[in-house]
PDB file of N, CA, C and O in Angstrom:
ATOM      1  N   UNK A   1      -1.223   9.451  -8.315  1.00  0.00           N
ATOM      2  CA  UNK A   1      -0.273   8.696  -9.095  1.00  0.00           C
ATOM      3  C   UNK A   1      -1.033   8.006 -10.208  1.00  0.00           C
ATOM      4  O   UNK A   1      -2.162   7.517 -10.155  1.00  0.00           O
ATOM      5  N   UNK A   2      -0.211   8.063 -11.200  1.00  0.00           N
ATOM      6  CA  UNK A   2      -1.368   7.140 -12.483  1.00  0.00           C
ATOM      7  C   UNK A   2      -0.479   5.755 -13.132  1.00  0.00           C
ATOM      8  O   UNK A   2      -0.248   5.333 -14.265  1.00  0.00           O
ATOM      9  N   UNK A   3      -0.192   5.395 -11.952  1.00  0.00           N
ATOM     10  CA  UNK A   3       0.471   3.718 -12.240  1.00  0.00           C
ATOM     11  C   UNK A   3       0.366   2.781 -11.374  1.00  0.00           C
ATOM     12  O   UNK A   3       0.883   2.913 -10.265  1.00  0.00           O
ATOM     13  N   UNK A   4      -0.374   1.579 -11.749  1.00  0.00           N
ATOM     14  CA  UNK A   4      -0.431   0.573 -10.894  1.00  0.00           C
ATOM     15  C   UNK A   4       0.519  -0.313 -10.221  1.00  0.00           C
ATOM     16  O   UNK A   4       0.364  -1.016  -9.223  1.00  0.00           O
ATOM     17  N   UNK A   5       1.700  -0.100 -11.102  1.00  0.00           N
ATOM     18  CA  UNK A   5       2.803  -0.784 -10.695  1.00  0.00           C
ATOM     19  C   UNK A   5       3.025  -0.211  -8.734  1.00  0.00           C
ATOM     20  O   UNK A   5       2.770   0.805  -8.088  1.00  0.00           O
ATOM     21  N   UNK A   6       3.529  -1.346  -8.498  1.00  0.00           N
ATOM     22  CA  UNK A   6       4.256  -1.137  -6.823  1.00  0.00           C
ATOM     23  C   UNK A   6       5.057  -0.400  -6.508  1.00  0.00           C
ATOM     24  O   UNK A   6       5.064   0.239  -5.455  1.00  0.00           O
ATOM     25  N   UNK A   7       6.048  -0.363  -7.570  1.00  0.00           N
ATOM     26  CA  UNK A   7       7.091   0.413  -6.814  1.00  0.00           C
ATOM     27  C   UNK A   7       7.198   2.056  -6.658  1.00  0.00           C
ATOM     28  O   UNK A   7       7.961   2.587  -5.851  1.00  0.00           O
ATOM     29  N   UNK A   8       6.385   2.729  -7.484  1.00  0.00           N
ATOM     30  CA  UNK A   8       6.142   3.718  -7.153  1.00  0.00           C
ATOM     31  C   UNK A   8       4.789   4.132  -5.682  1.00  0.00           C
ATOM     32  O   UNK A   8       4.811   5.147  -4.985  1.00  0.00           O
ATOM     33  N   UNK A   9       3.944   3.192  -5.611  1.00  0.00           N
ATOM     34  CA  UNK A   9       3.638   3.540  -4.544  1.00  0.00           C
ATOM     35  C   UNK A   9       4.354   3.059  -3.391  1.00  0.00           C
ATOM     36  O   UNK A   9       4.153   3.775  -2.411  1.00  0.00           O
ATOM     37  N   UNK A  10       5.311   1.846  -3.128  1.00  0.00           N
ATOM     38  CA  UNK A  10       6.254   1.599  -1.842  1.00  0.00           C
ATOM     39  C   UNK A  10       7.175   3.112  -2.167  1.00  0.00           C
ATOM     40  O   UNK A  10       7.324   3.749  -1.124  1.00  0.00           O
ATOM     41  N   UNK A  11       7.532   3.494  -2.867  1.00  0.00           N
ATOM     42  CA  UNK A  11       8.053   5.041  -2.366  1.00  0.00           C
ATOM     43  C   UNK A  11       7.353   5.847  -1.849  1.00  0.00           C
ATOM     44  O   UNK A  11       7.454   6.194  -0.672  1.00  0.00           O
ATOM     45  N   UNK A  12       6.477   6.298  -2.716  1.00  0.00           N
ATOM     46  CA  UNK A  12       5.631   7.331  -1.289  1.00  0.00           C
ATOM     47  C   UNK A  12       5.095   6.993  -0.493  1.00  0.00           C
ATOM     48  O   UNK A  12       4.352   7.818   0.037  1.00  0.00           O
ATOM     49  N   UNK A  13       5.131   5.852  -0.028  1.00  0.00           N
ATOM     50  CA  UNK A  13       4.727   5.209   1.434  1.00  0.00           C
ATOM     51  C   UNK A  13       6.059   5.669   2.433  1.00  0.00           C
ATOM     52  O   UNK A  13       6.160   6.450   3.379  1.00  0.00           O
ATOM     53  N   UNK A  14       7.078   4.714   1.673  1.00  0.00           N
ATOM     54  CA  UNK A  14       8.763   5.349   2.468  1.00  0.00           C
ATOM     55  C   UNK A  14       8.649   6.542   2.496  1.00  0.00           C
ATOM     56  O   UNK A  14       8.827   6.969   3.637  1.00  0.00           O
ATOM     57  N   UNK A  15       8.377   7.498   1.587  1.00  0.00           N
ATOM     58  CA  UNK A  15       8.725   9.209   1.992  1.00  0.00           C
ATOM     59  C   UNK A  15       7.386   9.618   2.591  1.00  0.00           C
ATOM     60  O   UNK A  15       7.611  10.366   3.542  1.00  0.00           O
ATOM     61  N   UNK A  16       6.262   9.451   2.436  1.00  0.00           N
ATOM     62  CA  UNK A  16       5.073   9.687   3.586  1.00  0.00           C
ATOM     63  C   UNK A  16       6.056   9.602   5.167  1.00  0.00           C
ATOM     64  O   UNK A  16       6.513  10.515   5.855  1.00  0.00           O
ATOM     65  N   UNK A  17       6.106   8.373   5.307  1.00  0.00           N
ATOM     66  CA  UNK A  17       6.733   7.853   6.968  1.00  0.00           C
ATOM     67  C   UNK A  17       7.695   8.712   6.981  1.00  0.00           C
ATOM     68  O   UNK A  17       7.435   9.484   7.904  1.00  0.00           O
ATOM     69  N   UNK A  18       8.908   9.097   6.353  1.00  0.00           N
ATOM     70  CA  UNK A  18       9.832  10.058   6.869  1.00  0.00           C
ATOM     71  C   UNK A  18       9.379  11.769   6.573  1.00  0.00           C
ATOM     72  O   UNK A  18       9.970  12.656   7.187  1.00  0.00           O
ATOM     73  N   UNK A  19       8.468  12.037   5.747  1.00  0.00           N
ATOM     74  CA  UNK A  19       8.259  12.884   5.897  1.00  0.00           C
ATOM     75  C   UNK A  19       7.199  13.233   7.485  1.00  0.00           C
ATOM     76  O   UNK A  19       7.403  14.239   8.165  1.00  0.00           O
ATOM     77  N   UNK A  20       6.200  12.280   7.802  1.00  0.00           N
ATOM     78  CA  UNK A  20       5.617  11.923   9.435  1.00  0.00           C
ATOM     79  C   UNK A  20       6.322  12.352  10.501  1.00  0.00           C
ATOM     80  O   UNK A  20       6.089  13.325  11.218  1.00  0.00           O
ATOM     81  N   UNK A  21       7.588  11.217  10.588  1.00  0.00           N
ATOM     82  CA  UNK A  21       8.255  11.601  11.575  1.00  0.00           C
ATOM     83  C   UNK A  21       8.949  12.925  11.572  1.00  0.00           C
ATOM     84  O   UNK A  21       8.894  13.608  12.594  1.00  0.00           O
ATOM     85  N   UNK A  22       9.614  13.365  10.494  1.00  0.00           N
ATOM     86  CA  UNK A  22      10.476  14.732  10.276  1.00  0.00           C
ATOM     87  C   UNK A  22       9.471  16.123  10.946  1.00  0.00           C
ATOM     88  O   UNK A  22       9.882  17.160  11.466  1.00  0.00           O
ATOM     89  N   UNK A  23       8.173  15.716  10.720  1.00  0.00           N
ATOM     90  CA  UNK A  23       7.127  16.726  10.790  1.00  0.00           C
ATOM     91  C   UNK A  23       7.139  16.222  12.588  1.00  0.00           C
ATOM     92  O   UNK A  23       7.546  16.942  13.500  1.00  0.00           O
ATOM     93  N   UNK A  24       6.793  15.356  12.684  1.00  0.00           N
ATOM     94  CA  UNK A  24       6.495  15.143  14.321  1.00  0.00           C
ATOM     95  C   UNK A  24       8.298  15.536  15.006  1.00  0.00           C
ATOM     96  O   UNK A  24       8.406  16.078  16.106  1.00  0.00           O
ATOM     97  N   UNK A  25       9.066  15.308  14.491  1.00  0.00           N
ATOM     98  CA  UNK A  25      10.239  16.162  15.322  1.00  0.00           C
ATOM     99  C   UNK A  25      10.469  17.677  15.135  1.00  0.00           C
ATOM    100  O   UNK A  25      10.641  18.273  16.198  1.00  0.00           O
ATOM    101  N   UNK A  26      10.497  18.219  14.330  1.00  0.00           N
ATOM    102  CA  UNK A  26      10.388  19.546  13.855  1.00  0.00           C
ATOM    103  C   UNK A  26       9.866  20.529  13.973  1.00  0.00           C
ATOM    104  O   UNK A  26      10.259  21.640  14.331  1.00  0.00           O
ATOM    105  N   UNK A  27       8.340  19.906  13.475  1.00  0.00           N
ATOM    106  CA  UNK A  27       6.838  21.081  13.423  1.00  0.00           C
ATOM    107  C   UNK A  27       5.846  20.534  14.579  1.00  0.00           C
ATOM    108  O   UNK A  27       4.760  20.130  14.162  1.00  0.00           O
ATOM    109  N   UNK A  28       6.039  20.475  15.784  1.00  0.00           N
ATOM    110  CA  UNK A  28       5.140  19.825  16.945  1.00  0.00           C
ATOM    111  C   UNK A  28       3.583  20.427  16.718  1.00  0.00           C
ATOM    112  O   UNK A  28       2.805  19.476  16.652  1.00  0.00           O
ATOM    113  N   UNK A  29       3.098  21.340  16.621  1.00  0.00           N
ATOM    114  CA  UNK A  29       2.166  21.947  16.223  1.00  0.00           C
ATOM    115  C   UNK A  29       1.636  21.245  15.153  1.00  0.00           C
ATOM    116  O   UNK A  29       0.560  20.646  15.159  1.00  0.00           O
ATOM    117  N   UNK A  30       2.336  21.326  14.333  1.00  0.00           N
ATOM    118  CA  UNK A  30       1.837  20.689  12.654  1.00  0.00           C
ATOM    119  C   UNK A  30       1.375  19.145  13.075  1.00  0.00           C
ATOM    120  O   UNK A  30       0.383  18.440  12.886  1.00  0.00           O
ATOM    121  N   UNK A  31       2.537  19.031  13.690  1.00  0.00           N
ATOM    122  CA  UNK A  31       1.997  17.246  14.039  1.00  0.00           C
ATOM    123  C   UNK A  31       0.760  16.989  14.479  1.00  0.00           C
ATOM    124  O   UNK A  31      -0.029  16.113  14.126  1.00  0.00           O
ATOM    125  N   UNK A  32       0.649  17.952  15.394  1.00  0.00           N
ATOM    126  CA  UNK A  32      -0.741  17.656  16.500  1.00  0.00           C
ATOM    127  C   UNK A  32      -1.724  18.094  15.403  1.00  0.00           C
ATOM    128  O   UNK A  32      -2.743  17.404  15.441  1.00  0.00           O
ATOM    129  N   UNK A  33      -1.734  19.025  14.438  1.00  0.00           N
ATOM    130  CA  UNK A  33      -2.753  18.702  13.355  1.00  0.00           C
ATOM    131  C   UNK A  33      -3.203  17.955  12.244  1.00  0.00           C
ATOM    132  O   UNK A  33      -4.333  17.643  11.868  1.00  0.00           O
ATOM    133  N   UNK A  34      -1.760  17.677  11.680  1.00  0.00           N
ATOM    134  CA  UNK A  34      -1.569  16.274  10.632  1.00  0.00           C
ATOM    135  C   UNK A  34      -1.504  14.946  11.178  1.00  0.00           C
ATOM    136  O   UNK A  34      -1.748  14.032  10.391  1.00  0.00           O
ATOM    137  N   UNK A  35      -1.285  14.720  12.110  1.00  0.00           N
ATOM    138  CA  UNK A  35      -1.066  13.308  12.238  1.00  0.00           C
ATOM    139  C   UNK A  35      -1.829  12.698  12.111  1.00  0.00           C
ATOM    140  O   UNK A  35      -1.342  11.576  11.977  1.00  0.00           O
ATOM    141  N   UNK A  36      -3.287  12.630  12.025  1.00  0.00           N
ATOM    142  CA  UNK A  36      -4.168  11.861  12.233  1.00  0.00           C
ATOM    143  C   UNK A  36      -4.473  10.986  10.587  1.00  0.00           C
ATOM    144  O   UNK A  36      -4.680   9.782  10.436  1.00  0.00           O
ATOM    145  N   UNK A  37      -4.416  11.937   9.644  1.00  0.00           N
ATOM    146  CA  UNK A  37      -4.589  12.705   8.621  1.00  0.00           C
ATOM    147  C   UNK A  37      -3.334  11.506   7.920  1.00  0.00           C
ATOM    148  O   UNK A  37      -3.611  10.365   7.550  1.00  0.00           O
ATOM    149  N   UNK A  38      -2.112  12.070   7.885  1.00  0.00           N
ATOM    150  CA  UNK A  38      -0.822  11.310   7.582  1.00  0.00           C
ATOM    151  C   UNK A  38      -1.143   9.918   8.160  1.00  0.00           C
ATOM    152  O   UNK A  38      -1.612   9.135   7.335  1.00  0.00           O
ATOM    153  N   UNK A  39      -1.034   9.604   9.013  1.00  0.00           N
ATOM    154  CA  UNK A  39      -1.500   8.221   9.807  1.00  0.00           C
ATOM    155  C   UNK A  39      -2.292   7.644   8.538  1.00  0.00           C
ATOM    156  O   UNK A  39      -1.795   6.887   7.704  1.00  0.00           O
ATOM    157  N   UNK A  40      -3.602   8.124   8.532  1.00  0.00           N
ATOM    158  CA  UNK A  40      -4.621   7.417   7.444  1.00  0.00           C
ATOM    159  C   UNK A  40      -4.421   7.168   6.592  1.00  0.00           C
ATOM    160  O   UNK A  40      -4.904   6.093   6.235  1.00  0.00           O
ATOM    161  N   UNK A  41      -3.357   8.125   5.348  1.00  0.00           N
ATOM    162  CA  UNK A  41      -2.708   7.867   4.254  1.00  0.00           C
ATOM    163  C   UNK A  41      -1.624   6.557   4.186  1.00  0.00           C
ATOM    164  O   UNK A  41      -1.349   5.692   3.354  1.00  0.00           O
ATOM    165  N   UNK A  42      -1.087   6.994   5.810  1.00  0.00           N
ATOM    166  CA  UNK A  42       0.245   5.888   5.667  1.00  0.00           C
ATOM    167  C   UNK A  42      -0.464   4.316   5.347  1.00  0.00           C
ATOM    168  O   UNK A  42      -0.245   3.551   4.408  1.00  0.00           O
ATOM    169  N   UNK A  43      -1.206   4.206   6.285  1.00  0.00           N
ATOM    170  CA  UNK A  43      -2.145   3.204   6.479  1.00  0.00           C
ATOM    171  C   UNK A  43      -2.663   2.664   5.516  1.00  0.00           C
ATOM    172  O   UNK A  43      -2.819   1.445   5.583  1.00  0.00           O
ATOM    173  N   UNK A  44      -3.062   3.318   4.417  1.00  0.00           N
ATOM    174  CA  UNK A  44      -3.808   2.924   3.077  1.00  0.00           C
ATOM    175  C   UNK A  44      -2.500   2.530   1.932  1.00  0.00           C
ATOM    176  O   UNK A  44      -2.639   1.644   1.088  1.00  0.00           O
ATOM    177  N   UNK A  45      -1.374   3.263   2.061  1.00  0.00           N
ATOM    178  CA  UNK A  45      -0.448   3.128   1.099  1.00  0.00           C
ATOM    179  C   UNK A  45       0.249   1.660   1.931  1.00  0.00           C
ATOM    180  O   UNK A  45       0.913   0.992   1.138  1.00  0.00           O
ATOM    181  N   UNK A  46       0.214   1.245   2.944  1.00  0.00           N
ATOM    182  CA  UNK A  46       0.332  -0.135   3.535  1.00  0.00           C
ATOM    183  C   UNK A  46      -0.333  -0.936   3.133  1.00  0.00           C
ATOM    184  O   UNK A  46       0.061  -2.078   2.898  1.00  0.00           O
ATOM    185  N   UNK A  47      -1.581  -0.500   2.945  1.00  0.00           N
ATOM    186  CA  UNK A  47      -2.204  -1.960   2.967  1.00  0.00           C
ATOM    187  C   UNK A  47      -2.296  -2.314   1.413  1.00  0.00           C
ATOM    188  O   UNK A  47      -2.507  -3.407   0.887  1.00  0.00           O
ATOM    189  N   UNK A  48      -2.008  -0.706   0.675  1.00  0.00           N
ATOM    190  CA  UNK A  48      -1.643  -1.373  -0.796  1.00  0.00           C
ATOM    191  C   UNK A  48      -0.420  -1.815  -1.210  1.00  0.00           C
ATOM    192  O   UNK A  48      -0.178  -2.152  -2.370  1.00  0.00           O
ATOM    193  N   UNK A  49       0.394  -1.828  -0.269  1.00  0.00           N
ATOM    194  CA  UNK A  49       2.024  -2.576  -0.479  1.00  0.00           C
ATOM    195  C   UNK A  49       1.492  -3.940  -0.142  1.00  0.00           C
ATOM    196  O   UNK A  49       1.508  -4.816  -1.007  1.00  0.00           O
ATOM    197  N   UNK A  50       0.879  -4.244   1.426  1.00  0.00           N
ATOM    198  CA  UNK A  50       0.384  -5.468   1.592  1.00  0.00           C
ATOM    199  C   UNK A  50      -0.017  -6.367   0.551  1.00  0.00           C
ATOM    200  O   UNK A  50       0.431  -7.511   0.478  1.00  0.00           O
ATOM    201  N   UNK A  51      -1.112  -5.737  -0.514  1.00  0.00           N
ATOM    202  CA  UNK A  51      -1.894  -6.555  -1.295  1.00  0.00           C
ATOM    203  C   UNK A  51      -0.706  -6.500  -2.203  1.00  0.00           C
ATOM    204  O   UNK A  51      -0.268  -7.650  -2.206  1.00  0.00           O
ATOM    205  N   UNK A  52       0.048  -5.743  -2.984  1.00  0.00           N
ATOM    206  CA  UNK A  52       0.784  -5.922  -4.006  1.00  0.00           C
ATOM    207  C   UNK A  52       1.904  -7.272  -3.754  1.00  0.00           C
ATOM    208  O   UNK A  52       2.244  -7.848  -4.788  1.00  0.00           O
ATOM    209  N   UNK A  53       2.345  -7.669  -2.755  1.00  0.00           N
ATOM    210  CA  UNK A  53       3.085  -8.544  -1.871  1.00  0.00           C
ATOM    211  C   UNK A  53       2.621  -9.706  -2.118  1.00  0.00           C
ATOM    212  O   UNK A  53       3.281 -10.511  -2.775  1.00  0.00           O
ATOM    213  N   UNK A  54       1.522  -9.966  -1.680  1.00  0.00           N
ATOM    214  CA  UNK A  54       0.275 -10.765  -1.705  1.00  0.00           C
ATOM    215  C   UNK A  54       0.288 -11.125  -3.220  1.00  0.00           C
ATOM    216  O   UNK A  54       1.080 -12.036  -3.458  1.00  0.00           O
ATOM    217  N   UNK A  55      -0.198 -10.780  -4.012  1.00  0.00           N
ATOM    218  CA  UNK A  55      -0.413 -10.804  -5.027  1.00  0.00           C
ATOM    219  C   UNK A  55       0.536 -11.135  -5.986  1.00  0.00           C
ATOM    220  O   UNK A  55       0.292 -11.928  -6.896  1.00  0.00           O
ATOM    221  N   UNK A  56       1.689 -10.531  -5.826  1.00  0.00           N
ATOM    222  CA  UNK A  56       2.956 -11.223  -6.509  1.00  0.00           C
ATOM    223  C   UNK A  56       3.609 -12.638  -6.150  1.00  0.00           C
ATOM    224  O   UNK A  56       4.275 -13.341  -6.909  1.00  0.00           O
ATOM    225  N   UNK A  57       3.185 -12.958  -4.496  1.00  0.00           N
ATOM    226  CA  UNK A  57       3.541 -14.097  -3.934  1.00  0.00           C
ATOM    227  C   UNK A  57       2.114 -15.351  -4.750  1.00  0.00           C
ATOM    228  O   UNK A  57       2.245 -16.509  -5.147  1.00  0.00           O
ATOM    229  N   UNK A  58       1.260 -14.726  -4.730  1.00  0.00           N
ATOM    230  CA  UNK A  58      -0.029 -15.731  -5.138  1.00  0.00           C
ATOM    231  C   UNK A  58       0.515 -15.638  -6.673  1.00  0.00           C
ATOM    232  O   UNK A  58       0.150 -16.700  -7.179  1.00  0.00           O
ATOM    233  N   UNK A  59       1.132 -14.964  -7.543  1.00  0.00           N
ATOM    234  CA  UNK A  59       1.491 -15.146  -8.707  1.00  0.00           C
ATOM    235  C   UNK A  59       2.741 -16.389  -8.909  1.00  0.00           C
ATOM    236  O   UNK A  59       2.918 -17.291  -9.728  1.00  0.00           O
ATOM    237  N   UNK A  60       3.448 -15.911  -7.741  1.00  0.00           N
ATOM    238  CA  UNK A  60       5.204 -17.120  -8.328  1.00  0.00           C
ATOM    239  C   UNK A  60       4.310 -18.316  -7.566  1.00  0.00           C
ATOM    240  O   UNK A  60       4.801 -19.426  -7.769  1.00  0.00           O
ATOM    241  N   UNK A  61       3.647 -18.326  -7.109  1.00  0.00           N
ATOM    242  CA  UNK A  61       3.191 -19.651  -6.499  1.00  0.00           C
ATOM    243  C   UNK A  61       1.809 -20.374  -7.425  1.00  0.00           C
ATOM    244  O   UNK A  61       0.980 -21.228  -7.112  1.00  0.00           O
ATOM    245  N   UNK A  62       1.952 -19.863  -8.230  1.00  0.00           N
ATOM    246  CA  UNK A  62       0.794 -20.164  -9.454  1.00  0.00           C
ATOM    247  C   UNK A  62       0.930 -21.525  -9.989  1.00  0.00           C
ATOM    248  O   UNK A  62      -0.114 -22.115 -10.268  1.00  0.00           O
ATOM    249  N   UNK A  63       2.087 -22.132 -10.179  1.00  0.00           N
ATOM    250  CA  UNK A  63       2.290 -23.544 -10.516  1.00  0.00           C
ATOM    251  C   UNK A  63       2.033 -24.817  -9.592  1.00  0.00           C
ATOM    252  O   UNK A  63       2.125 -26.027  -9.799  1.00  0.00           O
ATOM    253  N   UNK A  64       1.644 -23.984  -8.395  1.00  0.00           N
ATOM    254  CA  UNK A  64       1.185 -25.038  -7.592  1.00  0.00           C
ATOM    255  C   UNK A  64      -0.276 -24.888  -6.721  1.00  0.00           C
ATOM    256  O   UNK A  64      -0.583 -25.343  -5.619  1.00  0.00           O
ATOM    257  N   UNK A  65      -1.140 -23.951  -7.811  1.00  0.00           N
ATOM    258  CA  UNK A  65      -2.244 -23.536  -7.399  1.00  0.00           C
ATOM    259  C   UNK A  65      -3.102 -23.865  -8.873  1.00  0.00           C
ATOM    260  O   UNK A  65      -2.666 -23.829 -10.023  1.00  0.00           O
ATOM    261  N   UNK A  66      -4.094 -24.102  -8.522  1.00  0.00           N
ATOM    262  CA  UNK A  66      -5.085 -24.249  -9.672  1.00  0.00           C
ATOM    263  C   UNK A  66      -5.753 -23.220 -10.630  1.00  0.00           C
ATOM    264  O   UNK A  66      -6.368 -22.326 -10.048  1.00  0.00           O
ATOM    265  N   UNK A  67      -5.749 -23.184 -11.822  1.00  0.00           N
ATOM    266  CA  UNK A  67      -5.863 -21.824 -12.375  1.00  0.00           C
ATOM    267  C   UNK A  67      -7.148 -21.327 -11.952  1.00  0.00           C
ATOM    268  O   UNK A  67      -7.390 -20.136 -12.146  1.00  0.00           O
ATOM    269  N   UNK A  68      -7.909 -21.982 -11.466  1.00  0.00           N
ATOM    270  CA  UNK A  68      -9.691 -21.513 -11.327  1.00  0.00           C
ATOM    271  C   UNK A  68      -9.292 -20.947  -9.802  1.00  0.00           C
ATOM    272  O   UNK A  68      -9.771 -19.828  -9.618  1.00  0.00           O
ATOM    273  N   UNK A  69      -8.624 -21.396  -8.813  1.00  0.00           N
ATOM    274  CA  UNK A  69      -8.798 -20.716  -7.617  1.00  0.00           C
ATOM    275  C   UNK A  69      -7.184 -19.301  -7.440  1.00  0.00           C
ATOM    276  O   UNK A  69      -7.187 -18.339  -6.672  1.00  0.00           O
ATOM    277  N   UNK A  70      -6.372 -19.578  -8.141  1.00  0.00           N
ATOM    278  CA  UNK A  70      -5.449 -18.333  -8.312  1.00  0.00           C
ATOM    279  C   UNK A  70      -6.231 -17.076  -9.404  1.00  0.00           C
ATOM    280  O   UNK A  70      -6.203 -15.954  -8.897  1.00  0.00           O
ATOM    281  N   UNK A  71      -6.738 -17.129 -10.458  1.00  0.00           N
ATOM    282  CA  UNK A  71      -7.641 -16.519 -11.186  1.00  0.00           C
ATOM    283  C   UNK A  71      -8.779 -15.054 -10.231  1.00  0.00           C
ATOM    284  O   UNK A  71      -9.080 -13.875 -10.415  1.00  0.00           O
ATOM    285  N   UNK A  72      -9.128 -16.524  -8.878  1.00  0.00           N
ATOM    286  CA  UNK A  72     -10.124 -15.684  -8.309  1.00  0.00           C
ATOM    287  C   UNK A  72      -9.103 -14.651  -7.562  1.00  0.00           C
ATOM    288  O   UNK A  72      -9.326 -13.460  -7.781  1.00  0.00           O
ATOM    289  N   UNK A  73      -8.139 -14.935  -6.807  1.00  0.00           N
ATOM    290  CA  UNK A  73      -7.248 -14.652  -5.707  1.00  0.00           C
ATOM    291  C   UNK A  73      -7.016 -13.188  -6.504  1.00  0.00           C
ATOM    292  O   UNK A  73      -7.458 -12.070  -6.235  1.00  0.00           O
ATOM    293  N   UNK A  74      -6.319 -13.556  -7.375  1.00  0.00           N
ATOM    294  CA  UNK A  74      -5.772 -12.281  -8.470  1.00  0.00           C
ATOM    295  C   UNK A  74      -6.709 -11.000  -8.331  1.00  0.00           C
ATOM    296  O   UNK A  74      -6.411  -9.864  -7.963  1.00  0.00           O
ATOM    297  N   UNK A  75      -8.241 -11.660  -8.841  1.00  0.00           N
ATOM    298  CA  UNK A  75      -8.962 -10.774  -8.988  1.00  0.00           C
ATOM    299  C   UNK A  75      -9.857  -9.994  -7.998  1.00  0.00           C
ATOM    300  O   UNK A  75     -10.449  -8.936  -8.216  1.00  0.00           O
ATOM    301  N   UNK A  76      -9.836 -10.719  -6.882  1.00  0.00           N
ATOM    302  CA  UNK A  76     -10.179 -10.347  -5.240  1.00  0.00           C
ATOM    303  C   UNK A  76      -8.936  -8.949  -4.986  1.00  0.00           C
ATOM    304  O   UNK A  76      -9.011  -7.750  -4.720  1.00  0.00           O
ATOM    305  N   UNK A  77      -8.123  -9.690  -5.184  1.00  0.00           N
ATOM    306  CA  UNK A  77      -6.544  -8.555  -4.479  1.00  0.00           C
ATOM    307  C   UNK A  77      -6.894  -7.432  -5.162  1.00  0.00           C
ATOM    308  O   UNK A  77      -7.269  -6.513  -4.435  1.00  0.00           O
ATOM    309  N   UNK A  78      -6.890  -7.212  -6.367  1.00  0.00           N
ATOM    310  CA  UNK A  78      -7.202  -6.253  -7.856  1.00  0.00           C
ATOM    311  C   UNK A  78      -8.106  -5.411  -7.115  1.00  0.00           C
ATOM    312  O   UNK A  78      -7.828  -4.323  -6.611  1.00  0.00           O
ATOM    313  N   UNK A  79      -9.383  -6.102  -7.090  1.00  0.00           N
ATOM    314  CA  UNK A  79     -10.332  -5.202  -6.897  1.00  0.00           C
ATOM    315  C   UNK A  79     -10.509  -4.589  -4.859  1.00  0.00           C
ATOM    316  O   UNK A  79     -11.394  -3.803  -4.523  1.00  0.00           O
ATOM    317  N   UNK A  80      -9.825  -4.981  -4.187  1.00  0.00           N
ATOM    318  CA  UNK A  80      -9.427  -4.238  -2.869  1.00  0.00           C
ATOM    319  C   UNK A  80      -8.990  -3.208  -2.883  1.00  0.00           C
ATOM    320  O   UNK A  80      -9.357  -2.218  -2.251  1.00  0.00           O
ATOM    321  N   UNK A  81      -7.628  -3.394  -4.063  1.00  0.00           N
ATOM    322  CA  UNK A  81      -6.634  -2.259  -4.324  1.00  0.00           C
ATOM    323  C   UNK A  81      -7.084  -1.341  -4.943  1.00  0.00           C
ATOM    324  O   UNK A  81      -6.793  -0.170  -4.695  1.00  0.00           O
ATOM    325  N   UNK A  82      -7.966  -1.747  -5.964  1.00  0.00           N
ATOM    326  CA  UNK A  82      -8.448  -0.413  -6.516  1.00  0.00           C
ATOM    327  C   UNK A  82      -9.446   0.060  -5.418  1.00  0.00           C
ATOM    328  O   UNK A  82      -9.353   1.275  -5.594  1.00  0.00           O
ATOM    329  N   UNK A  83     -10.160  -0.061  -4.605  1.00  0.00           N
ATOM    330  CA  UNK A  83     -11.233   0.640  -3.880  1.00  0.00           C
ATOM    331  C   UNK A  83     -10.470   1.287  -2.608  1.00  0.00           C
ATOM    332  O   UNK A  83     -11.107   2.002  -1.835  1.00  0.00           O
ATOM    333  N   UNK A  84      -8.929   0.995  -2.378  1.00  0.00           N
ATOM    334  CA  UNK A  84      -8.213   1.785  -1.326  1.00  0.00           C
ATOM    335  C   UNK A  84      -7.621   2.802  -2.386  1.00  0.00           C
ATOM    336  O   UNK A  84      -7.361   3.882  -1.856  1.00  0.00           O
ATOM    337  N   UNK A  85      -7.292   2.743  -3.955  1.00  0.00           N
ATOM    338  CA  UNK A  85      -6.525   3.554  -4.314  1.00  0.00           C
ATOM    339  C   UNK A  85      -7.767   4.287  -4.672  1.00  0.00           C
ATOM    340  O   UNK A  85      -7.698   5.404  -5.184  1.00  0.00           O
TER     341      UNK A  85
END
């Protein structure tokens, strides 16, 4: 994907998971070879919804945070996300 914005990755997180389960009801075989695999992806596209969450909440809450310690927060989250994406 070549956009940082959230909402395109909270979609293919949602269609990862239903495409998971569809595969684990369907293709039992396939499952027992992908899952591990899918799992890991799901997992990473979580924890970059997590930080995006995070990060928008540490943003509306900016007026009651100091610009020197929200500044860092910002740029901590930033650079997580880029080393999972």
């Amino acid at each position: 994907m070549r956009t940082e914005k959230p909402g395109p990755w909270h979609a293919l997180r949602i269609g990862l998971k239903r495409f998971r389960y569809t595969v684990e009801s369907l293709l039992p075989t396939a499952h027992a070879e992908w899952s591990e695999s899918l799992k890991r992806v799901q997992d990473a596209l979580g924890n970059i919804h997590d930080l995006d969450v995070l990060a928008e909440a540490v943003k509306s809450a900016e007026s009651e945070i100091e610009d020197a310690v929200d500044s860092g927060w910002q740029q901590r989250i930033a650079d997580v996300r880029r080393r999972i994406c």
